[in-house]
C-alpha positions as CSV (number, residue, x, y, z in Angstrom):
1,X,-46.6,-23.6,65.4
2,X,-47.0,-20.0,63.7
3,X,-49.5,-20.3,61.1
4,X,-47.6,-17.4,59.3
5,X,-43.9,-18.3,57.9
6,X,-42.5,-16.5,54.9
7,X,-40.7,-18.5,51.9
8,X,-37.4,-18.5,52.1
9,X,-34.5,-19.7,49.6
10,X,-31.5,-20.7,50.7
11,X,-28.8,-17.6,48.2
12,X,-25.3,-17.3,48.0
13,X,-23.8,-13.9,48.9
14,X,-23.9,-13.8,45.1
15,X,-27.8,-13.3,45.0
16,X,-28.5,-11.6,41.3
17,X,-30.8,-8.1,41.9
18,X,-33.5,-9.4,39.9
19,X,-34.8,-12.8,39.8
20,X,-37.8,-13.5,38.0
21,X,-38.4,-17.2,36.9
22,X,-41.1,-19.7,36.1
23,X,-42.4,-20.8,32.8
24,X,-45.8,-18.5,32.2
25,X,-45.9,-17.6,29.0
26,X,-46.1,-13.6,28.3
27,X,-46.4,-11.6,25.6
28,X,-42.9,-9.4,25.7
29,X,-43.1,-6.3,23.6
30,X,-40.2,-7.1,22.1
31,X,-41.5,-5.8,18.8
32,X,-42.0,-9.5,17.3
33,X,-45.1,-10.4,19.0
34,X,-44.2,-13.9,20.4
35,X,-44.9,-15.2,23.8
36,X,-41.7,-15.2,26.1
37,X,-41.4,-16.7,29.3
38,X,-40.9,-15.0,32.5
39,X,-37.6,-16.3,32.6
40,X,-36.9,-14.0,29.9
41,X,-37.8,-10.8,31.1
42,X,-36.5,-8.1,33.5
43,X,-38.3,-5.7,35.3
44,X,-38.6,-2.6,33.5
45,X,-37.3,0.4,35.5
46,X,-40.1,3.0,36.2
47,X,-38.7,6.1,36.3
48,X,-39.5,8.5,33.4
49,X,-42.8,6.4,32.7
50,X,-45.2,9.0,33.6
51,X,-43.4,12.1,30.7
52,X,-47.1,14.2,30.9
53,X,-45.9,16.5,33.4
54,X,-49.1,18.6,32.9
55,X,-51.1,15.5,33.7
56,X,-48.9,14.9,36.9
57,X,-49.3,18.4,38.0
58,X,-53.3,18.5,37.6
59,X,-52.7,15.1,39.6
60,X,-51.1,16.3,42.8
61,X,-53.3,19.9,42.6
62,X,-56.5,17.5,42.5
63,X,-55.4,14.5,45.2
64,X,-52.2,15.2,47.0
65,X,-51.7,17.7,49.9
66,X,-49.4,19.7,50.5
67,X,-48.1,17.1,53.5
68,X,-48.5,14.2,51.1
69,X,-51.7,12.7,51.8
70,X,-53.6,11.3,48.7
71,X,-57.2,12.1,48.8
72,X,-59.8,9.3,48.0
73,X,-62.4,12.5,46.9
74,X,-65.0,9.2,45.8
75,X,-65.2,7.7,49.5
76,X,-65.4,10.4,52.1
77,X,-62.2,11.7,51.4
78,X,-60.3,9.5,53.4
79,X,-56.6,7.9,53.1
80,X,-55.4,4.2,52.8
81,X,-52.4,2.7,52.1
82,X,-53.3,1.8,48.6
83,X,-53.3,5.2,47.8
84,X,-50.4,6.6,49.2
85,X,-48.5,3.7,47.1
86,X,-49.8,4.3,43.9
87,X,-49.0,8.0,44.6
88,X,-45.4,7.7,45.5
89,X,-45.5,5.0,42.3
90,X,-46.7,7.8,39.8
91,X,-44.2,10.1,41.4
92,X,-41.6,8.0,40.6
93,X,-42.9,7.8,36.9
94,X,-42.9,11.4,36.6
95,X,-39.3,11.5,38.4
96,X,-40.8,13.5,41.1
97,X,-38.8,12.9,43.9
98,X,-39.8,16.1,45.8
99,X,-43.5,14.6,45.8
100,X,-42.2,11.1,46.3
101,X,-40.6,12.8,49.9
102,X,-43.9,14.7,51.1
103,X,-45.7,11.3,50.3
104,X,-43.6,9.0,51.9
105,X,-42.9,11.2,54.9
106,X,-46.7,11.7,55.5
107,X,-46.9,7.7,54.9
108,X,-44.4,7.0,57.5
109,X,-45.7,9.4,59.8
110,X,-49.3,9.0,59.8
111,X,-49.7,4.6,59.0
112,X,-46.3,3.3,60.1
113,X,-48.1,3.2,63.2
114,X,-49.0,-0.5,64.2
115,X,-45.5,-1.2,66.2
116,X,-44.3,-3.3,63.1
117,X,-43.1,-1.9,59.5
118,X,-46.4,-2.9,57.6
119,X,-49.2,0.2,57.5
120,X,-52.4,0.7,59.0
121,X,-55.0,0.6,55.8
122,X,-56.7,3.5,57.1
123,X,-56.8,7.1,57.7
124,X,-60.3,9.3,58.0
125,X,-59.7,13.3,58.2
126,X,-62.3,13.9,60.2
127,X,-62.1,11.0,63.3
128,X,-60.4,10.9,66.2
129,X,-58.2,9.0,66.3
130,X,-58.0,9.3,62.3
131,X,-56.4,5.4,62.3
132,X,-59.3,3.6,64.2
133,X,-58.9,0.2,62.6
134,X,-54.8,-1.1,63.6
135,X,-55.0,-4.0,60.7
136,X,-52.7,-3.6,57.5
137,X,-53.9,-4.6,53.9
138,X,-51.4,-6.4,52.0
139,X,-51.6,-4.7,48.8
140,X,-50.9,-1.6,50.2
141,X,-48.0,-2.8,51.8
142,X,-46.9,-4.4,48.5
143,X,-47.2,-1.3,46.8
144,X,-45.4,1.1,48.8
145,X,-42.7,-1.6,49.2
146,X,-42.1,-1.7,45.4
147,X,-42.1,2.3,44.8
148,X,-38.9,2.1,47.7
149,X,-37.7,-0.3,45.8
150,X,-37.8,1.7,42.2
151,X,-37.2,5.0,44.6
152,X,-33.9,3.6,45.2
153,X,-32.8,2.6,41.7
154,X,-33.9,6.1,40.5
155,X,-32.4,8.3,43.2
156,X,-29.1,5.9,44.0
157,X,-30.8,6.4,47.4
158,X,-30.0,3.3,50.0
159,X,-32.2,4.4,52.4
160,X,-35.2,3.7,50.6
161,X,-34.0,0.2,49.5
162,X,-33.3,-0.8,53.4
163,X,-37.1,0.6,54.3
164,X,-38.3,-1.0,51.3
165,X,-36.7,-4.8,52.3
166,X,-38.2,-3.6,55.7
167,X,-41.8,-4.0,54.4
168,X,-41.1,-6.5,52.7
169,X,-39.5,-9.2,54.6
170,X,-42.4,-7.7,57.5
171,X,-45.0,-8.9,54.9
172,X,-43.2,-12.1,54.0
173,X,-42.8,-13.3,58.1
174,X,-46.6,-11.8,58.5
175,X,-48.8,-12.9,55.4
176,X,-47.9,-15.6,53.2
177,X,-49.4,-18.9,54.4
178,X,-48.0,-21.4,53.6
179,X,-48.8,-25.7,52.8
180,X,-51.8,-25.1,50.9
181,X,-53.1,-26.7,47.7
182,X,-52.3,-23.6,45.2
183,X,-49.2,-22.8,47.0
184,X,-48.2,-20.1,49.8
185,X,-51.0,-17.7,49.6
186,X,-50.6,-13.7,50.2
187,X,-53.3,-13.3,53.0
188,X,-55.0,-9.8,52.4
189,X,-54.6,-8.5,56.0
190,X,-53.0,-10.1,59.0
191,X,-56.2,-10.2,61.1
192,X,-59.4,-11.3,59.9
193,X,-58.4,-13.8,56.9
194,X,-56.9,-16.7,58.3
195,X,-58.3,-20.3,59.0
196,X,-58.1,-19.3,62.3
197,X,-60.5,-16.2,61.9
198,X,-63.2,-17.7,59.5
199,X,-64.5,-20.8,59.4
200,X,-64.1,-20.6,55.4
201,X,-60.6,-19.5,55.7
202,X,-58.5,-18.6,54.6
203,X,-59.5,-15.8,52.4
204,X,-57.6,-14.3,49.5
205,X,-58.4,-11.0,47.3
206,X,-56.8,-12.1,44.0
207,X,-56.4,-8.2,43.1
208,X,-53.8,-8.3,46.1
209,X,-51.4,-9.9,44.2
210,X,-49.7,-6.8,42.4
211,X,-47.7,-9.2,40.0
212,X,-45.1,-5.9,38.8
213,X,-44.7,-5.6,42.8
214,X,-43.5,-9.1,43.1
215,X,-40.8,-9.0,40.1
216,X,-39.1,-6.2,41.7
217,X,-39.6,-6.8,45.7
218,X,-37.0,-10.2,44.6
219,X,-34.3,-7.3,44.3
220,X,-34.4,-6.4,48.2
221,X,-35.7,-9.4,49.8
222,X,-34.5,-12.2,47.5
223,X,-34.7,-14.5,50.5
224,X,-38.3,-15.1,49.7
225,X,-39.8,-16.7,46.2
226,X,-41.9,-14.1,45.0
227,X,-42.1,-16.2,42.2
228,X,-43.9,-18.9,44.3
229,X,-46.1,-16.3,45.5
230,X,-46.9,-15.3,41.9
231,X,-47.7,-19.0,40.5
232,X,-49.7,-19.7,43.4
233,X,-51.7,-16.7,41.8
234,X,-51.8,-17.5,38.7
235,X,-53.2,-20.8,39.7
236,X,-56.1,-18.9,41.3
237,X,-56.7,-17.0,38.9
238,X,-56.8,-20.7,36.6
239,X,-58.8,-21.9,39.0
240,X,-61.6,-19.0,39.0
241,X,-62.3,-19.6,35.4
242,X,-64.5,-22.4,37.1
243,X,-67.8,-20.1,37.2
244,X,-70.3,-19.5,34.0
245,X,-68.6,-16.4,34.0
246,X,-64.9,-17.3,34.6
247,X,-64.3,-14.4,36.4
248,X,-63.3,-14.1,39.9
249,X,-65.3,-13.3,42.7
250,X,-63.5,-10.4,44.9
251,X,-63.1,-12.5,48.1
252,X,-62.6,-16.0,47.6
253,X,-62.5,-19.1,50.2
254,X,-59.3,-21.0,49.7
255,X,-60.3,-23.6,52.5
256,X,-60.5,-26.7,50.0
257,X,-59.3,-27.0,46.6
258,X,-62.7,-25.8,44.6
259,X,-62.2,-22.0,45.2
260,X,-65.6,-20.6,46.5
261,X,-67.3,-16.8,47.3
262,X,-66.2,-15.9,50.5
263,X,-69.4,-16.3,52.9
264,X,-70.9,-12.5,53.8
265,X,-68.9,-10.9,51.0
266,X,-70.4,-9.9,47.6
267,X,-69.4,-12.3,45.0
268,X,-68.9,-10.0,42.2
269,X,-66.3,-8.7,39.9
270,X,-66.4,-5.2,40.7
271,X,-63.6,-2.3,41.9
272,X,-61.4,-4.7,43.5
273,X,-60.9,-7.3,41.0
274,X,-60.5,-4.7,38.1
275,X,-56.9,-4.3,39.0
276,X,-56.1,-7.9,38.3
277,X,-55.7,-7.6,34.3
278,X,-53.7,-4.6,35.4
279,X,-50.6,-6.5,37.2
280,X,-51.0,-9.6,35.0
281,X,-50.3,-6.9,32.5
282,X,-47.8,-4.4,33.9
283,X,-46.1,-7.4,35.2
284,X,-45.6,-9.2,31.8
285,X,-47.3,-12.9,32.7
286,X,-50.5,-14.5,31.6
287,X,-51.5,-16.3,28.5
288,X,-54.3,-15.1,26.0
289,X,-56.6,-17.2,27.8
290,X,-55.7,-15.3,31.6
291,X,-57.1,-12.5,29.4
292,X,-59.9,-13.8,27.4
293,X,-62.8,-13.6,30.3
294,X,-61.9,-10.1,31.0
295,X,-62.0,-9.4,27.0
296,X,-65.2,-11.2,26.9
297,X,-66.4,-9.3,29.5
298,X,-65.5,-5.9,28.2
299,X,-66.3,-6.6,24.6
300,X,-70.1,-5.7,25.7
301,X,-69.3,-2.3,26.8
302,X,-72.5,0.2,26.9
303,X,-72.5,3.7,27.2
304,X,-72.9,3.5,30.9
305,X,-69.2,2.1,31.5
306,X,-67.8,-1.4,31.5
307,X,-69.8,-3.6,33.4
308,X,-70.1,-4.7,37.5
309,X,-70.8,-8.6,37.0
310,X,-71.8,-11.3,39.6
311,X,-68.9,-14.0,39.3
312,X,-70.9,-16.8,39.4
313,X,-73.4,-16.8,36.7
314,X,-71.8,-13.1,34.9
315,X,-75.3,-10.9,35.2
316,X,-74.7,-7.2,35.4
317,X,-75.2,-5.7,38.9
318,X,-74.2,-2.2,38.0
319,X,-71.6,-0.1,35.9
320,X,-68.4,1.4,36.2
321,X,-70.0,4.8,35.4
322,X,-66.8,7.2,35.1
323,X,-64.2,6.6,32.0
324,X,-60.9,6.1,33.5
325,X,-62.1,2.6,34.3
326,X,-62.2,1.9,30.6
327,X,-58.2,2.5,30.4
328,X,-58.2,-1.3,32.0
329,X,-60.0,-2.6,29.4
330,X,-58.1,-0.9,26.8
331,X,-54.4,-2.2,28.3
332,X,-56.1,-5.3,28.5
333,X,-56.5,-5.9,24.3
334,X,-53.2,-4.3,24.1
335,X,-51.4,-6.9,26.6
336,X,-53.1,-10.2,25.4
337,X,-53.7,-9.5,21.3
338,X,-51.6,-6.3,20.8
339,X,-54.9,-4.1,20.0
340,X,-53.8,-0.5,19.3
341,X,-54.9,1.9,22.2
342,X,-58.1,4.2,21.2
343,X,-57.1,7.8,21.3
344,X,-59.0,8.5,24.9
345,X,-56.4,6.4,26.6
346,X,-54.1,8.8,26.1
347,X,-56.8,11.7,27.5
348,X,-57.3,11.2,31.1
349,X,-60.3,13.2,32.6
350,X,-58.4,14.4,36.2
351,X,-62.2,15.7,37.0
352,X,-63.2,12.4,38.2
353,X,-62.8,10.7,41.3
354,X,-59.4,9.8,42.8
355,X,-59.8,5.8,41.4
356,X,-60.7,6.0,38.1
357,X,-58.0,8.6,37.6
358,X,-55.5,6.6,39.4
359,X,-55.9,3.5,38.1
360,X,-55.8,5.3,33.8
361,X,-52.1,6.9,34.7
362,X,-51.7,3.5,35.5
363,X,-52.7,1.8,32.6
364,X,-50.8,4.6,30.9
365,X,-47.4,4.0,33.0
366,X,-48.1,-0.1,32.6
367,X,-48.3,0.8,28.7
368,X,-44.9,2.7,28.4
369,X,-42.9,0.5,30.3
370,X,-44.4,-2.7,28.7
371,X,-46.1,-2.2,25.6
372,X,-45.1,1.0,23.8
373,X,-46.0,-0.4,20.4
374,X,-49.6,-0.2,21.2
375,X,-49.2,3.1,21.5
376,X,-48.0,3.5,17.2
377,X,-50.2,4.5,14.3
């Protein structure tokens, strides 16, 4: 028996575009304040998101090449799949679609390279062969999969919704896993995870569940519940709030019911798991109390950054040390108790490192499409 099968739904020919169902409580901003459910909301469309087109300029000058590689200048410089789909996500924002092309093309030509239509995670400048390592990482895959999918409501473009549905019914065959107690579970890889490949297995990475990347991905493969996918994460995420700190650890052990800190991984809450109030936000889902350990943790904000915490006990380990972390925090008070935004979200410093800056345009896109009254007064 394959240990890997995707979720499929048995749809008429009359499958809607968008599907997005379940009953978790969000807070719409529909200008009234008041939770809606998921059944009541509709993916927002990204294009037009990103309207600083000095920002996006000083963006691709600073991390994109002229072939369309996005530059990781905080870790050696190197490439990943992550990367290259937050890029071609921003460029659809600013409504970019030259840069969307050059990114894309150098995506397909340099990580579409494992024989199937997920990416290899990895690319160094300066190895040979510059893709040593042949495994995939699901988010990445997730995230290039959804910026074909908004490529091709923006530009009326077919061709990126068919290589879109590619990656995504790859990723559905390849790395949900099924008939387990939360749910089918988005494995983060498809070596190296599995029960099969540790004897804690199987391992998730709750910031690989990119929540906004689910809603849409149900217009090009709505053969598969994404929402399934989603509640199984949302019931990880319950289930985290376990620990003194209620945060959760980057790599967890989903062997039994009682998540637990992957063994040989650090258990912390650190650049990984920052991302998670991030979806949950951009994606519209989560209750105040999703939010409140994050808040919690972020209310004790020094002058060295917001804090790197282990998930078990909540001790600071270290800091986030450059700013553009701090735009997570900020979207985070916005999304759960409608805080308005402090003027530096708006202010991006592009003279820091590739993440930080990434992950503030973001926040800011996340903002626009979902919570522009935070933006008022």
């Amino acid at each position: 028996m394959m240990r890997f099968a995707a979720i499929f739904r048995g749809l008429s020919a009359l499958a809607v575009w968008v599907t997005i169902g379940g009953a978790i409580p969000v807070r719409a901003d529909d200008n009234t304040g008041r939770l809606l459910t998921a059944a009541q909301q509709v993916a927002p469309r990204l294009a037009g998101a990103l309207s600083d087109q000095t920002l996006w300029r000083s963006y691709k000058k600073r991390f994109v090449t002229e072939q369309g590689r996005i530059v990781d200048t905080g870790n050696g410089r190197v490439s990943h799949s992550e990367g290259q789909g937050y890029g071609l996500l921003l460029a659809v924002a600013a409504n970019d679609r030259e840069a969307f092309e050059r990114i894309w093309g150098w995506t397909r030509a340099n990580l579409m390279v494992r024989g199937d239509q997920l990416m290899a995670w990895r690319w160094e400048p300066d190895a040979r062969p510059a893709v040593a390592d042949m495994n995939n990482a699901s988010d990445g895959d997730l995230l290039i999969a959804w910026a074909l999918a908004e490529a091709a409501i923006t530009w009326s473009d077919a061709g990126y919704r068919v290589a879109s549905r590619r990656i995504a019914v790859e990723l559905g065959r390849k790395l949900i896993l099924m008939r387990t107690s939360f749910g089918p579970l988005l494995l983060p890889a498809v070596s190296g995870f599995a029960v099969e490949d540790r004897s804690d297995g199987p391992i998730v990475n709750l910031s690989y569940w990119v929540f906004p990347a689910l809603d849409r991905l149900a217009s090009v493969a709505p053969e598969i519940d994404w929402d399934a996918i989603t509640g199984a994460g949302m019931k990880i995420l319950a289930a985290s709030r376990s620990s003194k700190s209620k945060l959760p650890a980057e790599w967890l052990s989903a062997r039994d019911a009682e998540l637990r800190p992957a063994q040989g991984l650090a258990a912390t809450f650190s650049y990984n798991a920052i991302r998670i109030p991030l979806y949950l936000a951009w994606a519209g889902i989560g209750t105040e109390s999703d939010y409140a350990p994050f808040i919690a943790l972020w209310n004790a904000r020094s002058a060295h950054g917001l804090p790197i915490v282990d998930a078990g006990d909540g001790r600071t380990v270290a800091s986030f040390s450059e700013s553009g972390y701090s735009a997570i925090a900020d979207l985070t008070a916005c999304a759960a108790k409608g805080t308005r935004l402090p003027a530096g979200f708006r202010n991006v410093r592009i003279s820091e490192n590739y993440y930080p800056v990434t992950l503030h345009m973001l926040a800011q896109v996340a903002v626009h499409t979902r919570f522009p009254s935070c933006l008022r007064g």
